[in-house]
C-alpha positions as CSV (number, residue, x, y, z in Angstrom):
1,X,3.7,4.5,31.6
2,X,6.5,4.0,29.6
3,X,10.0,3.9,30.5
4,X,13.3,6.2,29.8
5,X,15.9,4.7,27.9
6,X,18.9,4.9,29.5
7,X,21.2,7.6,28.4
8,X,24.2,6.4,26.4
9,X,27.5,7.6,27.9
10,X,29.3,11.1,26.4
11,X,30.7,10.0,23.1
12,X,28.7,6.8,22.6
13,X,27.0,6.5,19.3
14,X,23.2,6.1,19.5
15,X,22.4,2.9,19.0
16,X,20.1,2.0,15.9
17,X,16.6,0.0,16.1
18,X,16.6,-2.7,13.8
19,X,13.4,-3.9,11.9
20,X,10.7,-5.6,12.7
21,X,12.5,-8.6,11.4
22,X,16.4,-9.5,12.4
23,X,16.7,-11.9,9.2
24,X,18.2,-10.3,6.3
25,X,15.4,-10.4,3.4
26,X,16.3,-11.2,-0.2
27,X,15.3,-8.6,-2.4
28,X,11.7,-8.5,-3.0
29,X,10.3,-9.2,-6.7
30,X,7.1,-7.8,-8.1
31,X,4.7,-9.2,-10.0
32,X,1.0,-9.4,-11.0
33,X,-0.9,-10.7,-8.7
34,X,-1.7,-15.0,-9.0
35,X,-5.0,-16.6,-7.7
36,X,-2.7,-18.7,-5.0
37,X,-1.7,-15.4,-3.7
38,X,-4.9,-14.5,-2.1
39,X,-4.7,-16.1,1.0
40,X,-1.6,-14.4,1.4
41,X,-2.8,-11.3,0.6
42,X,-5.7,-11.6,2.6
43,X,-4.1,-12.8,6.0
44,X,-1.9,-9.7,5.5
45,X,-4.8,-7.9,5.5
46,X,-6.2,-9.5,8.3
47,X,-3.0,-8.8,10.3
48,X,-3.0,-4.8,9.5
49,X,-7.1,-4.3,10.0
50,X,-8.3,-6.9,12.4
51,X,-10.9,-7.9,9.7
52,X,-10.8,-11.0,7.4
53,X,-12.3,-9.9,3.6
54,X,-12.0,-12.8,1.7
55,X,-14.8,-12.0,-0.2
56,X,-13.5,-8.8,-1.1
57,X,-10.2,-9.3,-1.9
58,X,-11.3,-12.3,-4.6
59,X,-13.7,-9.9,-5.9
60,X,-10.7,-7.1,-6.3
61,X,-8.8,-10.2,-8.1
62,X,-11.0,-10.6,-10.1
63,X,-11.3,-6.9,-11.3
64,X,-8.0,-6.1,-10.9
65,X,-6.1,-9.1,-11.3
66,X,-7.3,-11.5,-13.6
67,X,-8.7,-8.9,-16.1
68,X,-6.5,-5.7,-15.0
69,X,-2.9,-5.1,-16.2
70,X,-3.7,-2.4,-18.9
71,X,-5.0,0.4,-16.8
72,X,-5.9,-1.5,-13.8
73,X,-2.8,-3.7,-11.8
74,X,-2.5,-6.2,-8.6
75,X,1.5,-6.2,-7.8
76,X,2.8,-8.7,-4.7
77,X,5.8,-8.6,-3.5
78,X,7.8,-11.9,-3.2
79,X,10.8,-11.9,-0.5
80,X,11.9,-15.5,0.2
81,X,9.0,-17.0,-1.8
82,X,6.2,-15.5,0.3
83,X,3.9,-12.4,-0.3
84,X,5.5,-10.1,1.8
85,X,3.3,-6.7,0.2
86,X,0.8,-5.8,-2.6
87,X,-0.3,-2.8,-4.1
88,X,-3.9,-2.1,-6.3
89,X,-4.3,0.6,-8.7
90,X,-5.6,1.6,-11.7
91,X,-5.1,4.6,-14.2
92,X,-8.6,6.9,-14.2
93,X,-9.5,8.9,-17.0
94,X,-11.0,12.1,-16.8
95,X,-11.9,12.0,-13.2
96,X,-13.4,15.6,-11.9
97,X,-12.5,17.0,-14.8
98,X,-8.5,16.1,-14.4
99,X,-6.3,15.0,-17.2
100,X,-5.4,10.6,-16.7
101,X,-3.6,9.7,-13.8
102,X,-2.8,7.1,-11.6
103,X,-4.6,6.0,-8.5
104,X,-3.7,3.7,-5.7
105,X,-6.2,2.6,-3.3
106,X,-4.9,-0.6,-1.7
107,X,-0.9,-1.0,-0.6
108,X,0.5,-2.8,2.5
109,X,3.4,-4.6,3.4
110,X,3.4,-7.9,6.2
111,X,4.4,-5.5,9.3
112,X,7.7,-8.5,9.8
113,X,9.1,-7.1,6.8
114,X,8.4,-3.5,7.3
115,X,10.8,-0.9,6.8
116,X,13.1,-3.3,4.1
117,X,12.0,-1.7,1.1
118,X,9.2,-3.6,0.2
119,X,6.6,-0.7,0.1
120,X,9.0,1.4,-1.9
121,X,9.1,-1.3,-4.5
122,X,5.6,-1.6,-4.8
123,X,5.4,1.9,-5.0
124,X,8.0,2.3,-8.0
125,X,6.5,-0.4,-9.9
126,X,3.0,0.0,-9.4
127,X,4.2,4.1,-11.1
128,X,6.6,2.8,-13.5
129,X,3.2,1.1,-15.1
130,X,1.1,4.4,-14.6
131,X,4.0,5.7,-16.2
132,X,4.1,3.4,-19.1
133,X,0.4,4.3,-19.5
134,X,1.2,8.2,-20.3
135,X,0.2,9.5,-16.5
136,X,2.1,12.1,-15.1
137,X,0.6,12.0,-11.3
138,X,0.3,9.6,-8.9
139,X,-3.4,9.9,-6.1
140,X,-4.5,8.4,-3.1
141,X,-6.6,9.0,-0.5
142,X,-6.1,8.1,2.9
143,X,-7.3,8.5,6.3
144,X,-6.0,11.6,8.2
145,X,-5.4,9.6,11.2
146,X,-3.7,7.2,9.8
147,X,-0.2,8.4,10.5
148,X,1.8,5.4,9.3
149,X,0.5,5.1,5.9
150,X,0.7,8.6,5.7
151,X,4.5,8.7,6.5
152,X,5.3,6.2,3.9
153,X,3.3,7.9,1.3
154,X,5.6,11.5,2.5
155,X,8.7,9.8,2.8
156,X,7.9,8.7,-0.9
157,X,7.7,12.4,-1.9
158,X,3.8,12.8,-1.7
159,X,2.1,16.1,-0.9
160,X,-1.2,17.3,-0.4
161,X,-2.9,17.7,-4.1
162,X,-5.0,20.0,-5.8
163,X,-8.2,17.7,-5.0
164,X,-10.6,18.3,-1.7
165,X,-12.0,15.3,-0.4
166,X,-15.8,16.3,0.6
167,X,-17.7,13.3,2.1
168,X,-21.4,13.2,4.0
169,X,-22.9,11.0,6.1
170,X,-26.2,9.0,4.8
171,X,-29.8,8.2,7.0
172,X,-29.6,4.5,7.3
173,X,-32.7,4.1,5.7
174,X,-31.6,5.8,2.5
175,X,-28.7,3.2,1.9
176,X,-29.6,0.8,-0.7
177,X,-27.6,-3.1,-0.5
């Protein structure tokens, strides 16, 4: 059960909660993703799902990082010298009949640093290349219980598109390794 807060007295200002972290951060820089960022990038990961995918995120690096940066990019964000966040996208052409655009299926930020801008960063620079690329709209898909994700992605003026997600499940015998 948790607990009332106390009520401030008449007149009191309401008092603020601070971030996960009470150090001030430098200002994050973004860049492509490097090989010795992966076991950053996966332990933040880890720390946000429960699950360790090494595996998987070498294989995304080596789609996405070490051949990617035309239509395909792998951003980190560096605060204090440390991945702190990364994004993954990639511009898709033509996709259900829909002019280019933009597509970002992997973003999360180190839950310490949460709520310092770092997301937002990643955002604006993972768009500025979508941008750079002639796309005019920005996708993603994302679980509908996943409220968290899905206030960042609102708070960064998303809305429900034009596109219906339509999924099925499959016999176990029919899936193929």
């Amino acid at each position: 059960m948790a607990r009332a807060e106390p009520k401030p007295p008449a007149g009191a200002r309401p008092r603020r909660r601070r971030a996960a972290s009470a150090a001030p951060l430098g200002a994050p820089t973004i860049r492509p993703a490097r090989r010795a960022d992966l076991a950053q990038v996966v332990a933040i990961d880890a720390t946000v799902t429960g699950v360790e995918k090494e595996a998987y995120w070498h294989g995304l690096f080596r789609r996405y990082g070490t051949r990617g940066q035309g239509q395909r990019h792998f951003l980190v964000a560096l605060v204090d010298g440390r991945v702190a966040g990364f994004v993954i996208g990639e511009v898709r052409d033509w996709e259900f009949g829909q002019p280019p655009c933009g597509w970002v299926f992997a973003i999360d930020v180190d839950p310490r640093v949460r709520q310092a801008g770092v997301g937002t960063r990643l955002l604006a620079a993972v768009s500025e290349r979508f941008a750079a690329a002639g796309v005019r709209k920005l996708r993603t898909l994302l679980a509908s219980d996943n409220t968290l994700i899905l206030s960042f992605f609102r708070s960064q003026g998303m809305m429900a598109g034009s596109l219906i997600p339509l999924e099925m499940d499959l016999p176990a015998e029919d899936v193929r390794p």
